[in-house]
N, C-alpha and C positions, 0 to 999 in steps of 0.2 A: 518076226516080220519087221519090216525096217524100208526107210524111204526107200533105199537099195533096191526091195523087191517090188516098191512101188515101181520103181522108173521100170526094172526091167519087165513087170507085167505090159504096162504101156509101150519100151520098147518092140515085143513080140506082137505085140495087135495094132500095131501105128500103120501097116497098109491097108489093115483090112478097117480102119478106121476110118483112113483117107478115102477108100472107095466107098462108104457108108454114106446113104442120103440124110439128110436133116429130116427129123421125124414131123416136127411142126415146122414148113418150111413160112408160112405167114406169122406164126409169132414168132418167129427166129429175125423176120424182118422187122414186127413189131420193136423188136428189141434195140435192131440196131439200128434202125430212125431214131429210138428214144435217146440213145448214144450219142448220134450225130448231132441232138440237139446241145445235149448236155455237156460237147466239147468246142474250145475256142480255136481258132488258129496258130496263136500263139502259145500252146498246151505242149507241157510235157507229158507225156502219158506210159502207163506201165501195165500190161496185162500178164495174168499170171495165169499159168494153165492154159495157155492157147491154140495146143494142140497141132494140129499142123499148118495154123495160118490162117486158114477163111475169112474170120473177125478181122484180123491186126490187118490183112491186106484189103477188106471196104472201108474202114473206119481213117486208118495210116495216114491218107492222105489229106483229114481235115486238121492236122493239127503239124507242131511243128517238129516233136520229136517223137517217134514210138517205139518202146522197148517190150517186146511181147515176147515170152520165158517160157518153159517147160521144163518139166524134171527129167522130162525123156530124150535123150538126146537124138534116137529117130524119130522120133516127131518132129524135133528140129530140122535135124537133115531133111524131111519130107518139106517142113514148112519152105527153107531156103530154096527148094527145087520149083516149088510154085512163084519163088520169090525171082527168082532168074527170067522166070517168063513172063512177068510182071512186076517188076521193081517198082517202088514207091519211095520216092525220098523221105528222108529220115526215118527210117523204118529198120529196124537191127533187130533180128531172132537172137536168142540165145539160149544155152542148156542153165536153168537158175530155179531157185525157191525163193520164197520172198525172203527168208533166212539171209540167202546169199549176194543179194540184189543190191548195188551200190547207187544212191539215189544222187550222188553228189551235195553241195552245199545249199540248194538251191531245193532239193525237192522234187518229188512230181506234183504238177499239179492235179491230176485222176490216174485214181487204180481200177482196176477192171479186171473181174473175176467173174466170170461167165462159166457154170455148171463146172464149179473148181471147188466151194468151200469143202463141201460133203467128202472132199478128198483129201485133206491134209491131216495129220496127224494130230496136231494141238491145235485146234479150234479159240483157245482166248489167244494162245501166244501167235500164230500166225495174223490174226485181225490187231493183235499190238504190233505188229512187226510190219503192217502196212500204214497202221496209225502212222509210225514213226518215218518212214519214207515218204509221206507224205508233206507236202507245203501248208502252210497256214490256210486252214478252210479251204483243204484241198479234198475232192470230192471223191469217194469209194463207191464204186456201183457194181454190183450183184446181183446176180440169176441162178438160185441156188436150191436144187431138187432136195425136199423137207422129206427126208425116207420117215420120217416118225411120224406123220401125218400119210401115208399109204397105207396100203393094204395089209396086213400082218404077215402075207403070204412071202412079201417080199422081206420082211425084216427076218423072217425065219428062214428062208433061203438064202441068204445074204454069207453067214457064216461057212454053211456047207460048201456054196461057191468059190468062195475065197479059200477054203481048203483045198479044193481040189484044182486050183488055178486057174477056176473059171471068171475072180473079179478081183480086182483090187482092193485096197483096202477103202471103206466107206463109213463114216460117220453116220449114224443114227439121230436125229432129232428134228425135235417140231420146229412150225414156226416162231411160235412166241417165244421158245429159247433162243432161233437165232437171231432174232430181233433184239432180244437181252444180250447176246454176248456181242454183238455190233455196238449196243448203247454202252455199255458195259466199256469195251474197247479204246471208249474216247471218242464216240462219234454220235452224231445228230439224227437220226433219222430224217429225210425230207421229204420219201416218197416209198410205197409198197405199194403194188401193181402187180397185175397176174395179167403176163403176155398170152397166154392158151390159147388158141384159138380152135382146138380140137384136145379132146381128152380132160385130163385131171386138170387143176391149174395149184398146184402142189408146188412149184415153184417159183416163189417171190421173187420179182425183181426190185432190188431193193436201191435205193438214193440216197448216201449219206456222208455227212462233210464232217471235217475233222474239227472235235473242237477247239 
């Protein structure tokens, strides 16, 4: 298995994705008021994993530049179709990993990874690889489902699924590792927060600036 079949599992489920309701729709807002605080007007910003758009197009328009990526390039296509009927200046979709993401001379000033870590393959080298596109005490903000802190039920159906092409590929672990491999990474911790407003609160939303 390989990023490859990452994108194309996300390829094959990106409409029925689109048409999926947000499961917590109050801490999904929790989240992005805390966003909206946490960015300036003058911000360059990068979101990775963005899926088909939702995020990049309420948040897009407080800052000055938004670069919001996905691995899947029909998620993109989906994202630019929403983007058509609501454009937001400086706002550019793109098919990208942070791997391949050109930050220019300058930097971003915040990255944003919203219910993205759990999905990439290398866990320190992707949190280095956002370290580095970032600007001087430029901020990294996360919302990041801790499968190692649920149920057991789900870590053992986890494998089976993804055999049989029911899930992508998913990282395993708690929170205090991923709060070590954030610290770890090059970065500050400044804030952890559980948006939940129904259910488990298993997913930290996390605040942290580069050092």
């Amino acid at each position: 298995m390989s990023t490859t079949n990452d994108a194309r599992f996300w390829d094959r489920a990106s409409r029925k994705y689109a048409r999926s309701a947000i499961a917590d729709q109050a801490g999904y807002e929790r989240t992005l008021d805390r966003a909206l605080g946490l960015l300036a007007p003058d911000d360059r910003v990068l979101e990775l994993g963005c899926g088909t758009g939702t995020t990049a197009l309420r948040l897009a328009a407080g800052v000055k530049s938004y670069l919001a990526t996905d691995i899947s390039p029909e998620m993109i296509a989906i994202a630019n179709e929403r983007y058509a009927g609501n454009p937001v200046p400086g706002l550019v979709f793109d098919t990208a990993t942070a791997e391949s993401v050109k930050s220019g001379p300058s930097g971003f000033n915040a990255a944003l990874g919203f219910n993205y870590l759990h999905l990439v393959r290398d866990l320190p080298g992707t949190l280095s690889q956002i370290h580095a596109l970032l600007a001087a005490e430029g901020l990294f903000v996360s919302k990041t489902p801790c499968i190692g802190d649920m149920n057991v039920l789900i870590k053992l159906a986890l494998p089976v699924m993804r055999a049989i092409g029911k899930a992508p590929y998913v990282g395993v672990f708690r929170e205090t590792e991923l709060k070590q491999r954030i610290s770890t990474a090059g970065f500050e911790i400044l804030a952890m927060e559980n948006h939940a407003t129904k259910g488990s609160g298993f997913r930290p939303y996390i605040v942290a600036r580069k050092r």
